[in-house]
MIGUKE-878157 format. One record per atom (N, C-alpha, C): residue number from 1; atom name; y, x, z. Coordinates in pm, 1 decimal. Last residue first. Example, Ala and Ser with C-alpha at 12.3 -4.5 7.8 and 13.67 -1.06 7.14 Angstrom:
2
- n; atom; y; x; z
- 2; N; -225.0; 1285.0; 708.0 $
- 2; CA; -106.0; 1367.0; 714.0 $
- 2; C; 3.0; 1290.0; 787.0 $
- 1; N; -569.0; 1319.0; 780.0 $
- 1; CA; -450.0; 1230.0; 780.0 $
- 1; C; -330.0; 1320.0; 780.0 $
END
This chain:
173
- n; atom; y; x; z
- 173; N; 7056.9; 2036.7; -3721.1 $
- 173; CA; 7139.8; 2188.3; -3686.6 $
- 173; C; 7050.8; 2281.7; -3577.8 $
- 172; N; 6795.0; 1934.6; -3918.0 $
- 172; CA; 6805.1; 1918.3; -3745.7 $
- 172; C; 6912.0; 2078.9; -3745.9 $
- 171; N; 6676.7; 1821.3; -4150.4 $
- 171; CA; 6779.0; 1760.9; -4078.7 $
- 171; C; 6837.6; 1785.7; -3963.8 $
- 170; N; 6312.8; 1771.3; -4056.9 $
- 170; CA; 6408.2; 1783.6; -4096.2 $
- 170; C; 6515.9; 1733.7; -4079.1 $
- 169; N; 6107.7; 1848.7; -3806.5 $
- 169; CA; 6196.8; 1723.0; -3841.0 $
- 169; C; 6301.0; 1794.6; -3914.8 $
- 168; N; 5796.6; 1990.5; -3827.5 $
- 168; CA; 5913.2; 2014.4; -3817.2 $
- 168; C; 6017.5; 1890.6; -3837.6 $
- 167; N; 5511.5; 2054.7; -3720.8 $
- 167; CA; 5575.8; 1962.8; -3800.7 $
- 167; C; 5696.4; 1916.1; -3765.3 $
- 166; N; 5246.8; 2254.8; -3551.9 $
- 166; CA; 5392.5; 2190.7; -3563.8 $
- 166; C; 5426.4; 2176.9; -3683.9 $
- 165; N; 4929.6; 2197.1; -3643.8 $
- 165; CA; 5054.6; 2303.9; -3665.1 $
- 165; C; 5150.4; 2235.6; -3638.6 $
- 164; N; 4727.9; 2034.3; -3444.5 $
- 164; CA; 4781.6; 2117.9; -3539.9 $
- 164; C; 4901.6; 2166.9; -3518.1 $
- 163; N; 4512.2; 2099.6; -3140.8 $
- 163; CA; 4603.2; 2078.6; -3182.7 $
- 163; C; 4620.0; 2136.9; -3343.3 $
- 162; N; 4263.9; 1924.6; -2935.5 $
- 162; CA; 4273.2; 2009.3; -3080.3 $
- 162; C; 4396.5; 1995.4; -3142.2 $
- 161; N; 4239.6; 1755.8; -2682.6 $
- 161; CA; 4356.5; 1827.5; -2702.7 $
- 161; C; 4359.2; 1913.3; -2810.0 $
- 160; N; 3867.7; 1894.4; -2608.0 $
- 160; CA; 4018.1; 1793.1; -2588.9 $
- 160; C; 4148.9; 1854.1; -2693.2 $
- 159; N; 3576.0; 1761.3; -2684.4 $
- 159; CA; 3666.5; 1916.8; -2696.4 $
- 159; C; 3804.8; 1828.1; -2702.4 $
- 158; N; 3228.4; 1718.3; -2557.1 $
- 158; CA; 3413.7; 1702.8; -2601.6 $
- 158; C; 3485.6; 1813.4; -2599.1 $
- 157; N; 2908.5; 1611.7; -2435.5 $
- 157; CA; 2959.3; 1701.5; -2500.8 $
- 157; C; 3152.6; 1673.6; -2595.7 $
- 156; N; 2788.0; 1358.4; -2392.0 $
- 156; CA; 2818.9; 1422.1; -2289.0 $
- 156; C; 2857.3; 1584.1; -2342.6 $
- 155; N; 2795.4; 1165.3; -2586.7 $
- 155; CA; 2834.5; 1120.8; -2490.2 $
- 155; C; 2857.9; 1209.2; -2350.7 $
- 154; N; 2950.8; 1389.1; -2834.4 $
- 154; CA; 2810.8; 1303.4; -2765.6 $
- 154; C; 2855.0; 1273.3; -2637.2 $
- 153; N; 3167.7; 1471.0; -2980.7 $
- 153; CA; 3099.7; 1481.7; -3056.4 $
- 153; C; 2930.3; 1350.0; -3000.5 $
- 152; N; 3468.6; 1349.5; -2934.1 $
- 152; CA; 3320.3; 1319.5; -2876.7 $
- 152; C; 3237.7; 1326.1; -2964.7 $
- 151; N; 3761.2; 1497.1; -2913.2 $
- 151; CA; 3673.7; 1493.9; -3008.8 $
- 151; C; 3530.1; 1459.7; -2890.4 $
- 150; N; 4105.2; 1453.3; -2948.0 $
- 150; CA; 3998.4; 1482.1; -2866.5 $
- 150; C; 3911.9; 1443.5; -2958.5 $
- 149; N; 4421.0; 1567.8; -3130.8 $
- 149; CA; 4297.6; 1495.5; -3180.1 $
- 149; C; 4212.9; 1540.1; -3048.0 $
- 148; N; 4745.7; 1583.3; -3162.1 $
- 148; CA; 4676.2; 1601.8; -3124.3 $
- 148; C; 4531.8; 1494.4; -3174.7 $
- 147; N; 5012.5; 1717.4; -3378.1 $
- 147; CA; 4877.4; 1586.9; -3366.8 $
- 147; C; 4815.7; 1693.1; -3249.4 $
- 146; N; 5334.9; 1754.2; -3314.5 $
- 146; CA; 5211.1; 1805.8; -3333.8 $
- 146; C; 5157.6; 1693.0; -3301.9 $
- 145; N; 5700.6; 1792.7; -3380.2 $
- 145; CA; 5630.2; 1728.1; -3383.4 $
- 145; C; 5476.3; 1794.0; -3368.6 $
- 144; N; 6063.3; 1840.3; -3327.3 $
- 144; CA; 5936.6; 1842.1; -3415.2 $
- 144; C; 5814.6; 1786.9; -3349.8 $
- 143; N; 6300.6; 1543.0; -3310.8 $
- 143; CA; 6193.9; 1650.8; -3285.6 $
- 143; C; 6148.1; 1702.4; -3371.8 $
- 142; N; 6381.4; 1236.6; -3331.7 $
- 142; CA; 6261.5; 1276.6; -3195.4 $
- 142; C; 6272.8; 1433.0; -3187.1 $
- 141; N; 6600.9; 1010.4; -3452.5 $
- 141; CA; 6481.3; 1170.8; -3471.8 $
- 141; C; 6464.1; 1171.4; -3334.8 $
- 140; N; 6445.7; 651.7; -3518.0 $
- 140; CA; 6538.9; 791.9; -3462.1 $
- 140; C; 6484.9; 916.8; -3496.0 $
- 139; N; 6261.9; 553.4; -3621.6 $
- 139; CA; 6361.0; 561.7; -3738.2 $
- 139; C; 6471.9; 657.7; -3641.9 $
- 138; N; 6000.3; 754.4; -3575.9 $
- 138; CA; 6040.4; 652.9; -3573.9 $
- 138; C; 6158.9; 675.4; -3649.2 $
- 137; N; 5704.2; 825.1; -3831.1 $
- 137; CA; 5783.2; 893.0; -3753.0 $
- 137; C; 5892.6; 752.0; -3739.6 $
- 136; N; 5387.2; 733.2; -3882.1 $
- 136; CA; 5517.5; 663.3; -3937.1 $
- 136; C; 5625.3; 722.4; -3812.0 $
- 135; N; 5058.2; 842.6; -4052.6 $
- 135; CA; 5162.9; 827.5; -3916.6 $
- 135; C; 5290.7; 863.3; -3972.4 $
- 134; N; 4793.6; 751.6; -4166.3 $
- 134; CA; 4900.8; 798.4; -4226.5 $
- 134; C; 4992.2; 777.6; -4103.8 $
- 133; N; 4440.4; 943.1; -4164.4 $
- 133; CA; 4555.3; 833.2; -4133.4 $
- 133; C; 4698.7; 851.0; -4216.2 $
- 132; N; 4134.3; 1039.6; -4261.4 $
- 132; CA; 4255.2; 1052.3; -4332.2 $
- 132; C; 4372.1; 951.4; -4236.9 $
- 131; N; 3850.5; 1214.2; -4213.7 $
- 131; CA; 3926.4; 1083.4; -4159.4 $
- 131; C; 4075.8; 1081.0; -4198.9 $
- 130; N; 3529.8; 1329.3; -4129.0 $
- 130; CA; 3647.1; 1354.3; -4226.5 $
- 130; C; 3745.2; 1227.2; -4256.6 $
- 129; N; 3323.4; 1243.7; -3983.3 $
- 129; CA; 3326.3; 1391.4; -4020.6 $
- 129; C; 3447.6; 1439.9; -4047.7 $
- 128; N; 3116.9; 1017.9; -3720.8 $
- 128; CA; 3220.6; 1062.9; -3833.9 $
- 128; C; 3243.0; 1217.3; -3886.1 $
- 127; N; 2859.6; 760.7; -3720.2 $
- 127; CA; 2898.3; 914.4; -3709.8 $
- 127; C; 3038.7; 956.2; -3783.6 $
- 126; N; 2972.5; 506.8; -3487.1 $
- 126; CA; 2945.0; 544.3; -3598.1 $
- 126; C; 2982.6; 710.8; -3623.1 $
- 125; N; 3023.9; 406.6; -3243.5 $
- 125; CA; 2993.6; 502.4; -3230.1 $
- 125; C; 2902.4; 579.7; -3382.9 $
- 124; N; 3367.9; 209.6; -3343.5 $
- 124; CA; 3225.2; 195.5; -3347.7 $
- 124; C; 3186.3; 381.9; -3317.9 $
- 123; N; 3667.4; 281.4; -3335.6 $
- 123; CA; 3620.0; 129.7; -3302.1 $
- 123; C; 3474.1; 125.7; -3292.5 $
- 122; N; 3836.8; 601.8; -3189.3 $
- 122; CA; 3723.7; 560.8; -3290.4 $
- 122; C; 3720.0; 371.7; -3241.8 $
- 121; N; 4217.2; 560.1; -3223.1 $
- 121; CA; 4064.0; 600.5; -3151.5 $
- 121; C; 3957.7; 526.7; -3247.1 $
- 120; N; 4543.3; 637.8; -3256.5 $
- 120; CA; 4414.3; 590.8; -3279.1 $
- 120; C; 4287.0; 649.1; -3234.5 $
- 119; N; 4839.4; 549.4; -3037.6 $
- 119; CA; 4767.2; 615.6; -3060.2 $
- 119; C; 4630.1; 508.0; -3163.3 $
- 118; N; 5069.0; 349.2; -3086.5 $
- 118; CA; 5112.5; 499.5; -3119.8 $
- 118; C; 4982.8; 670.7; -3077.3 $
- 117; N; 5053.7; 90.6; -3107.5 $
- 117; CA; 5028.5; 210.8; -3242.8 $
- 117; C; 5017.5; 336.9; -3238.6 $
- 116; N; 5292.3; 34.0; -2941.0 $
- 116; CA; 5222.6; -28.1; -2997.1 $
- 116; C; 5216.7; 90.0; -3125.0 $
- 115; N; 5311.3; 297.4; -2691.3 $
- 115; CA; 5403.7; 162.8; -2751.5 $
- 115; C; 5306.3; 135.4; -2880.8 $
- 114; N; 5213.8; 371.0; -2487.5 $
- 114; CA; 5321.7; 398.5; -2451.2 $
- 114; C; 5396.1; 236.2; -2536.5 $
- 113; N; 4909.3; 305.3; -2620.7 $
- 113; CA; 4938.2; 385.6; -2476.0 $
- 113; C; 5060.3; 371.5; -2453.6 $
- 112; N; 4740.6; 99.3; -2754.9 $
- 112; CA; 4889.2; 141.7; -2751.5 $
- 112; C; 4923.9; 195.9; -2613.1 $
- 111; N; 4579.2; 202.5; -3049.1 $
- 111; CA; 4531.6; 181.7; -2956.9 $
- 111; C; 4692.2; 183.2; -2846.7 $
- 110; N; 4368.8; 130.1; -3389.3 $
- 110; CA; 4507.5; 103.2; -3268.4 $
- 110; C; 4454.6; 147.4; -3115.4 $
- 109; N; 4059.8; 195.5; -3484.1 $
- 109; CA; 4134.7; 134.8; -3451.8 $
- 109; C; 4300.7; 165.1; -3347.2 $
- 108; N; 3761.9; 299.0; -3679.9 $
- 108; CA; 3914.4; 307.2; -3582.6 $
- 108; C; 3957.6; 210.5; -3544.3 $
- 107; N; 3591.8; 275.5; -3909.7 $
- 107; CA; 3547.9; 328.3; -3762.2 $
- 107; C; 3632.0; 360.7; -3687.1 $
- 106; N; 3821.0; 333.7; -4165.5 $
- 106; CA; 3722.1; 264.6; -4132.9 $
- 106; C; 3625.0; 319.4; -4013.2 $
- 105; N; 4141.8; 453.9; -4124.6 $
- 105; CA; 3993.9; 463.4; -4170.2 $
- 105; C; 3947.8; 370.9; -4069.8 $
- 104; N; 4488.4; 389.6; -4136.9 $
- 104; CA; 4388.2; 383.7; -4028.8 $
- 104; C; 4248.3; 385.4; -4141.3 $
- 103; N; 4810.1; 379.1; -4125.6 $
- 103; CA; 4677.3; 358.4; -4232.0 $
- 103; C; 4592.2; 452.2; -4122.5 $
- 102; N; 5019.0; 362.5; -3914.8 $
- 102; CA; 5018.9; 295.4; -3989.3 $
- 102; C; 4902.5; 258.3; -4097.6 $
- 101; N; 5079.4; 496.3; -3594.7 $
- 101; CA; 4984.5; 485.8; -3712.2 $
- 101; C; 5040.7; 434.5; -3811.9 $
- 100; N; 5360.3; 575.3; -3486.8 $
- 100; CA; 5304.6; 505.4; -3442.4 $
- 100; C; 5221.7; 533.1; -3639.2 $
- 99; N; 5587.0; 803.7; -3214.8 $
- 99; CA; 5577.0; 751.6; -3353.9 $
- 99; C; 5449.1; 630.9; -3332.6 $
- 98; N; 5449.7; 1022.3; -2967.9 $
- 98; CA; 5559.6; 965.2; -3034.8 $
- 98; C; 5561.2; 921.2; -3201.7 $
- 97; N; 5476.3; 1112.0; -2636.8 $
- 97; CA; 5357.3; 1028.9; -2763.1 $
- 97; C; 5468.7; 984.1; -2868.9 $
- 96; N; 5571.2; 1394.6; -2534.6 $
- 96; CA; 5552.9; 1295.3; -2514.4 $
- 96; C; 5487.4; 1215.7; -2660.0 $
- 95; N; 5649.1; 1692.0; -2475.5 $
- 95; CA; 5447.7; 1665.5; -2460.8 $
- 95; C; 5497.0; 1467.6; -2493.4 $
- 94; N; 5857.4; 1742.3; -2556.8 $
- 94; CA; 5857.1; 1749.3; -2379.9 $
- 94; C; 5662.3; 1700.7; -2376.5 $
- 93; N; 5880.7; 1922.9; -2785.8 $
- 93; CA; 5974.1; 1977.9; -2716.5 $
- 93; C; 5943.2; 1913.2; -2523.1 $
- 92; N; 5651.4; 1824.3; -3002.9 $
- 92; CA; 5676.1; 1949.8; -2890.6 $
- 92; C; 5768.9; 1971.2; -2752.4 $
- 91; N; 5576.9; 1487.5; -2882.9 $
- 91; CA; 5676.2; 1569.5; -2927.8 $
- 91; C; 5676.5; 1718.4; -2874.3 $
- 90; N; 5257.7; 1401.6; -3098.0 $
- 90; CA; 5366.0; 1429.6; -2989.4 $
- 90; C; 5484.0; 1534.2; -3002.6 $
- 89; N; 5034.1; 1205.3; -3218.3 $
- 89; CA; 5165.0; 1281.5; -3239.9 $
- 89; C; 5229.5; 1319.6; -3093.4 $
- 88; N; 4653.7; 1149.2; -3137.0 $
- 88; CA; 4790.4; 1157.7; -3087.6 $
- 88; C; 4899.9; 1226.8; -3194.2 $
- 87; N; 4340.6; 1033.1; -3154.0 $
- 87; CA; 4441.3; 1087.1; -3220.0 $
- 87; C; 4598.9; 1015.6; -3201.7 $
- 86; N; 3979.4; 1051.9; -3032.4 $
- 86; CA; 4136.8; 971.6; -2977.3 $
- 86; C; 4232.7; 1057.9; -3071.5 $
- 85; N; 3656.8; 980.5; -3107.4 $
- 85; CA; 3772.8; 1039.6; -3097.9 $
- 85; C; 3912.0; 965.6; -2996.2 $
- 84; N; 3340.0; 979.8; -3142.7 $
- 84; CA; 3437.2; 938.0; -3116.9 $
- 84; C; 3532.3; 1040.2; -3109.7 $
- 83; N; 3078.7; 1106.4; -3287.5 $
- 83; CA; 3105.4; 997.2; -3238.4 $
- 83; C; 3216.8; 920.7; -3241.5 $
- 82; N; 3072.6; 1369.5; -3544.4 $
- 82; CA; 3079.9; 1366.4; -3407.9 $
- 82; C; 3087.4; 1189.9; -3403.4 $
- 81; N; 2908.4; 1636.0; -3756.1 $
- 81; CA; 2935.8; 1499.0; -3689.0 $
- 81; C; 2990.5; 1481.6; -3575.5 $
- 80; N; 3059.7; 1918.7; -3826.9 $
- 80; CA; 2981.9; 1859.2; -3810.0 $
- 80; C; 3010.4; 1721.5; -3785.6 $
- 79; N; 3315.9; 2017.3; -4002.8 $
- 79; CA; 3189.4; 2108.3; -4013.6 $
- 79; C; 3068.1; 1977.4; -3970.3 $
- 78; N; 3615.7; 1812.9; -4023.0 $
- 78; CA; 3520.1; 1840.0; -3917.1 $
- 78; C; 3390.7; 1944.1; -3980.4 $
- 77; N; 3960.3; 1718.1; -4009.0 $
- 77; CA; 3836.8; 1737.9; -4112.8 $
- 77; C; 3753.3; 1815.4; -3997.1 $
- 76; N; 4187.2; 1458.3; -4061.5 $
- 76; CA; 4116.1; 1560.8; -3986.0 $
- 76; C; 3988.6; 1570.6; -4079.5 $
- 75; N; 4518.6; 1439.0; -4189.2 $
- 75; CA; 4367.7; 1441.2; -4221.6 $
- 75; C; 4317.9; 1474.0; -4092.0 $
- 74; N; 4774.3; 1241.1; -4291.7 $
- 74; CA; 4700.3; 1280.3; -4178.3 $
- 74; C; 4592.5; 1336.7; -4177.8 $
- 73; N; 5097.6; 1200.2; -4397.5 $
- 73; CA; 4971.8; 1160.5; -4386.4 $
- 73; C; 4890.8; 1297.9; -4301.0 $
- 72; N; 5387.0; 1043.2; -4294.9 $
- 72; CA; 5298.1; 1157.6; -4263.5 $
- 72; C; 5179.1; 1146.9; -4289.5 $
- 71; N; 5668.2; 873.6; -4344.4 $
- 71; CA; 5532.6; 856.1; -4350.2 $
- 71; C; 5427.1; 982.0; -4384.6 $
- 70; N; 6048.0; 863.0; -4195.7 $
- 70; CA; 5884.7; 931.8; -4295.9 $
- 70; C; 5730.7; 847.1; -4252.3 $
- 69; N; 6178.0; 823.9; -3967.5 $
- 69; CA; 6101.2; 721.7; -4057.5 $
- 69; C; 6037.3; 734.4; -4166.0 $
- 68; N; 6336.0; 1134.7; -4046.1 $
- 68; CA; 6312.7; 1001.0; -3958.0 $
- 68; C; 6264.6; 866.0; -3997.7 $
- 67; N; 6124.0; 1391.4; -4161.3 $
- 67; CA; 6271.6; 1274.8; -4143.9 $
- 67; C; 6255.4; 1144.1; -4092.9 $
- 66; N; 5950.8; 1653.3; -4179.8 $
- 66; CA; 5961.2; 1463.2; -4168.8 $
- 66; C; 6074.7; 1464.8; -4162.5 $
- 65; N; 5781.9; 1943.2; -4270.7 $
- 65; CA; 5859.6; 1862.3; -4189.9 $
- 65; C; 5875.5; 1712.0; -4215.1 $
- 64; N; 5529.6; 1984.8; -4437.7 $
- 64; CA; 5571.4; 2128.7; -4333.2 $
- 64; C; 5704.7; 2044.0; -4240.9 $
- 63; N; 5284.5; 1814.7; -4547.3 $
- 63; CA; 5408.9; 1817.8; -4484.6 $
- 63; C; 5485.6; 1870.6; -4402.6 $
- 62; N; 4998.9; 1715.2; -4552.5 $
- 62; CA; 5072.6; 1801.0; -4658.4 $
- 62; C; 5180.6; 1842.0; -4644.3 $
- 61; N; 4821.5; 1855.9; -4252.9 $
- 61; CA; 4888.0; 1730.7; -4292.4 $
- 61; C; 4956.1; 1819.9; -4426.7 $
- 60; N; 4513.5; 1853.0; -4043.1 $
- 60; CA; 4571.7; 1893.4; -4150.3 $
- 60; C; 4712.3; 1794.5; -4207.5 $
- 59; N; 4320.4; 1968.9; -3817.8 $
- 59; CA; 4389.5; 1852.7; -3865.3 $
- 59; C; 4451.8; 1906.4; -3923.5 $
- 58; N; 3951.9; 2072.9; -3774.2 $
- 58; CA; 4085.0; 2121.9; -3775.1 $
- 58; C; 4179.4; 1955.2; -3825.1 $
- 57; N; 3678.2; 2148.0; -3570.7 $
- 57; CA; 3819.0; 2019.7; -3630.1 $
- 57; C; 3867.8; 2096.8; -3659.2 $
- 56; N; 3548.1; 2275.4; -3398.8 $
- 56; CA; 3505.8; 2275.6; -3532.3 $
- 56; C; 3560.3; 2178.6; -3629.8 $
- 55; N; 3593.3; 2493.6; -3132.4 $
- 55; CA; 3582.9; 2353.3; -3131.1 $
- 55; C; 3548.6; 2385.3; -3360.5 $
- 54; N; 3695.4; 2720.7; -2928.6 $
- 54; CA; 3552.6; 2754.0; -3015.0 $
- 54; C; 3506.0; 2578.3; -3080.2 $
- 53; N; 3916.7; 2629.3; -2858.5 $
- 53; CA; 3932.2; 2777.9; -2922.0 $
- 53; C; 3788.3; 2793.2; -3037.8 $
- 52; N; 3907.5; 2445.7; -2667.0 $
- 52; CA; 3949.4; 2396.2; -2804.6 $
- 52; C; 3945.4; 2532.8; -2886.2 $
- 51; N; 3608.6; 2469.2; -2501.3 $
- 51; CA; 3724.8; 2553.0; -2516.7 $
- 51; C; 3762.9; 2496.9; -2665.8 $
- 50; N; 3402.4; 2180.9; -2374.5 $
- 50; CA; 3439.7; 2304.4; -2474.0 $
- 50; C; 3592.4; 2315.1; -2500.8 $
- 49; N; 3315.4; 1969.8; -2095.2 $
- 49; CA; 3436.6; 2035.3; -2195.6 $
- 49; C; 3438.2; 2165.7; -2282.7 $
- 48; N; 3111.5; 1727.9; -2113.4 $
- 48; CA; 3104.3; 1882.5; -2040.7 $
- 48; C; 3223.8; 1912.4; -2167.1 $
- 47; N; 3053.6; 1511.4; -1813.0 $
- 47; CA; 3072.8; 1511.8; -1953.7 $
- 47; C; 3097.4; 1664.2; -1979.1 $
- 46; N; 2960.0; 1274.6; -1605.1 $
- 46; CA; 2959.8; 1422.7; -1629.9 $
- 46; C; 2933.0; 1501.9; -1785.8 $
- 45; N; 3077.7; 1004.9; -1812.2 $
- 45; CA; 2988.6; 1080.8; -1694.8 $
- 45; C; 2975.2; 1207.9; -1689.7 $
- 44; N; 3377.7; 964.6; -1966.4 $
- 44; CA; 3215.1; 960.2; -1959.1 $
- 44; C; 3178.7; 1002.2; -1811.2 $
- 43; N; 3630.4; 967.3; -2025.4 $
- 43; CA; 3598.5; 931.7; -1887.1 $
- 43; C; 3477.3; 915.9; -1893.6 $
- 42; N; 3824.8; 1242.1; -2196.5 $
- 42; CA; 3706.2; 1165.1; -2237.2 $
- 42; C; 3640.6; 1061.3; -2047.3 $
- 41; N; 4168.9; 1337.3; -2192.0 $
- 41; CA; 4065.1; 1326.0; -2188.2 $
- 41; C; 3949.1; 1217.7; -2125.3 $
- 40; N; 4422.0; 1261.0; -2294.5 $
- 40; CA; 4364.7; 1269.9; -2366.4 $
- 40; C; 4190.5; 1279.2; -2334.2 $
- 39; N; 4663.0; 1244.8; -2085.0 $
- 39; CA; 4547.8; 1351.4; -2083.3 $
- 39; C; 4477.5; 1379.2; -2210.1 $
- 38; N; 4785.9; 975.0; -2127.3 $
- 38; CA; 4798.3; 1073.1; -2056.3 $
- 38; C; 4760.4; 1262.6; -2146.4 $
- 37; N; 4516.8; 807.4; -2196.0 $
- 37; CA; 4640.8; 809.2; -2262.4 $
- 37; C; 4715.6; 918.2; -2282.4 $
- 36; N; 4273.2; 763.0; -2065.8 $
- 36; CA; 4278.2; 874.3; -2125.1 $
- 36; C; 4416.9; 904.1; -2233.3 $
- 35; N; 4300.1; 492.6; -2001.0 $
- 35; CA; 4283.9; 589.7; -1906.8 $
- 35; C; 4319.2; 713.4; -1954.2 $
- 34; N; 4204.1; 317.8; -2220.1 $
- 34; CA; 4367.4; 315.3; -2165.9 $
- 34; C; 4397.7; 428.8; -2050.8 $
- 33; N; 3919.0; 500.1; -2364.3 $
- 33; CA; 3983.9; 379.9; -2243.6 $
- 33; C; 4105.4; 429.1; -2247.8 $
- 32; N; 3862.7; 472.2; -2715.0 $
- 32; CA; 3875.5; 523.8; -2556.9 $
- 32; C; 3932.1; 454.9; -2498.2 $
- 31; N; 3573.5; 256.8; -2815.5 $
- 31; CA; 3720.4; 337.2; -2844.6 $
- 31; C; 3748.0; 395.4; -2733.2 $
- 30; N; 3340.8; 169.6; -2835.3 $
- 30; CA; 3407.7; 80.2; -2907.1 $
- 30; C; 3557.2; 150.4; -2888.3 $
- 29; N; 3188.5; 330.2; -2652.9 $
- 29; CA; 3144.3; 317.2; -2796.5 $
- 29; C; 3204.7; 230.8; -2885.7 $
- 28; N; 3222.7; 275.9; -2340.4 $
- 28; CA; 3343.6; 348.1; -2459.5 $
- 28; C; 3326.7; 372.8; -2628.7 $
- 27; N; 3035.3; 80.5; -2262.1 $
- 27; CA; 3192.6; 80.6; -2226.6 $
- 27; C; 3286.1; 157.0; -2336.8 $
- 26; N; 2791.3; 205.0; -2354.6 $
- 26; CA; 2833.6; 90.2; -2415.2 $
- 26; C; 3002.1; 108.5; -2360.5 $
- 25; N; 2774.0; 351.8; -2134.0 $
- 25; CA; 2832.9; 409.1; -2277.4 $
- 25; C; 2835.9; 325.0; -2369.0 $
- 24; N; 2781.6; 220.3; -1915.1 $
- 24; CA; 2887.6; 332.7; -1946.6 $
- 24; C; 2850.0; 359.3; -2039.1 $
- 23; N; 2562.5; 111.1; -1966.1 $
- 23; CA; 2636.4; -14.7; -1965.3 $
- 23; C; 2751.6; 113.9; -1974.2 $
- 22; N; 2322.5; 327.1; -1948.1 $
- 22; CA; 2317.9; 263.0; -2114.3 $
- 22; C; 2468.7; 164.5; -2082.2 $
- 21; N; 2370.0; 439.9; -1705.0 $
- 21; CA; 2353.6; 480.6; -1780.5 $
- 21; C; 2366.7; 428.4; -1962.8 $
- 20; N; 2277.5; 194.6; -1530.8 $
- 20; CA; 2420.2; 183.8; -1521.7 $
- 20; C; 2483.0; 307.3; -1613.0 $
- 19; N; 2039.7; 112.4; -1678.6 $
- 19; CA; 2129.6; 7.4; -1724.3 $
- 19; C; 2248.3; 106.1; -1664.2 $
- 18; N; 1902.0; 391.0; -1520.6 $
- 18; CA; 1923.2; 372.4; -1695.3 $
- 18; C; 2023.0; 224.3; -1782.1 $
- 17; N; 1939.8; 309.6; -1304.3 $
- 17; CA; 1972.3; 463.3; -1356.3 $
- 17; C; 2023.7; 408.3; -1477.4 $
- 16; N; 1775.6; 43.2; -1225.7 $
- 16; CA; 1907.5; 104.0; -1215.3 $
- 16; C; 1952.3; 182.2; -1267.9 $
- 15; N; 1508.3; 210.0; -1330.2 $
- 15; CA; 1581.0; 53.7; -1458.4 $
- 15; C; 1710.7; 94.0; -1377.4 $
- 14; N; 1458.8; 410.7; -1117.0 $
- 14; CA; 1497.5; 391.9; -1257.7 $
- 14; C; 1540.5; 311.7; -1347.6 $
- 13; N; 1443.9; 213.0; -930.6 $
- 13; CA; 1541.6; 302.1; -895.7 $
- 13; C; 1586.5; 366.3; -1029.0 $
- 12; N; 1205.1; 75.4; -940.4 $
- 12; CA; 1374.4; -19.9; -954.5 $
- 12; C; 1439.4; 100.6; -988.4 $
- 11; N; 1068.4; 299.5; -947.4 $
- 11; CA; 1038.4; 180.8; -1112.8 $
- 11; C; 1186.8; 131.9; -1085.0 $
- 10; N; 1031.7; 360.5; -691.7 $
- 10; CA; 1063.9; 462.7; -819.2 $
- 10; C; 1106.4; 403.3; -934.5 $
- 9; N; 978.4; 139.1; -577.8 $
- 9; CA; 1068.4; 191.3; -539.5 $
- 9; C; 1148.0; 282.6; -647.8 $
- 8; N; 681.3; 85.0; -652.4 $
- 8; CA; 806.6; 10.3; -709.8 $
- 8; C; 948.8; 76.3; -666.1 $
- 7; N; 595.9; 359.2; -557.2 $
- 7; CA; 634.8; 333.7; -706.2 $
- 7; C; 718.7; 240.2; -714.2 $
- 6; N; 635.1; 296.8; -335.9 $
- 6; CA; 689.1; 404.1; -377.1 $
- 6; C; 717.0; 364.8; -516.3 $
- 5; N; 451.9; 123.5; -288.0 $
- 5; CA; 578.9; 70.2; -261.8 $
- 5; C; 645.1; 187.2; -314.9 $
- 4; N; 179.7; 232.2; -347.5 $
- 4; CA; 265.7; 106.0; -392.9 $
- 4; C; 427.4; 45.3; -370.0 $
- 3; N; 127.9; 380.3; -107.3 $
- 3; CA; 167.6; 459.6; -278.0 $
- 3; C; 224.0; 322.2; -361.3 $
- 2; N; 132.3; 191.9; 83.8 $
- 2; CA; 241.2; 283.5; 95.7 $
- 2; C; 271.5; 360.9; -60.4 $
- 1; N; -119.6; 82.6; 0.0 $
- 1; CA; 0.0; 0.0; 0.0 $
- 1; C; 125.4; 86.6; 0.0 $
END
């Protein structure tokens, strides 16, 4: 009777594990949480961070500067698969979020940390590689400018904060 109760003991203790295991990653397989606005980074479960130094993104844009209310297009491009993401503009000069999407790929969506648009994240844990947006600088000047991109390659593997090249605001004494 005593090896019997163990096991059921062992049996609940696992189905627990594994629903509160399978219900957190259902939670973010539809985009990142409002949590990770800030920071950028991933709220999985012991999740494990790689050095953006040794990461395998790069972001790309055709546009060495903007003007105010430009339209920026956007690439990221990747070596391997990954899951999910989060993709930011910000302003060099204080780290803040700035501008807002406008063309969005298929496995995304909106997401509005500060102000409507002004970040995108993955919508499905569909694999991705290579992702084009177009981001709409506001009609004030702001700055110059950098993307940021986090990257979930797996639910327990990310690389935060992949930055590109500053992007300059034209127009600026």
């Amino acid at each position: 009777m005593e090896d019997g109760g163990r096991a059921h003991t062992a049996i609940v203790g696992w189905a627990c594990t594994t629903l509160c295991l399978v219900s957190c990653a259902a939670a973010f397989s539809q985009g990142a949480s409002l949590s990770a606005c800030s920071d950028m980074m991933p709220r999985h479960l012991r999740v494990q961070l790689h050095s953006s130094n040794s990461n395998y993104i790069t972001i790309h844009t055709n546009m060495s500067f903007f003007f105010p209310g430009d339209k920026v297009p956007v690439t990221v491009r990747s070596t391997r698969d990954y899951m999910g993401f989060m993709l930011q503009a910000r302003k060099v000069s204080n780290n803040e979020i700035a501008g807002t999407f406008i063309f969005l790929p298929p496995g995304s969506k909106l997401l509005t940390c500060f102000e409507d648009g002004d970040t995108v994240t993955h919508s499905d844990k569909s694999l991705k590689r290579n992702l084009s947006f177009v981001w709409k600088a506001p009609d004030q000047p702001i700055g110059d400018i950098k993307f940021f991109i986090s990257i979930v390659q797996s639910y327990f593997v990310y690389w935060a904060k992949i930055e590109s090249a500053a992007v300059a605001q034209g127009g600026q004494n």
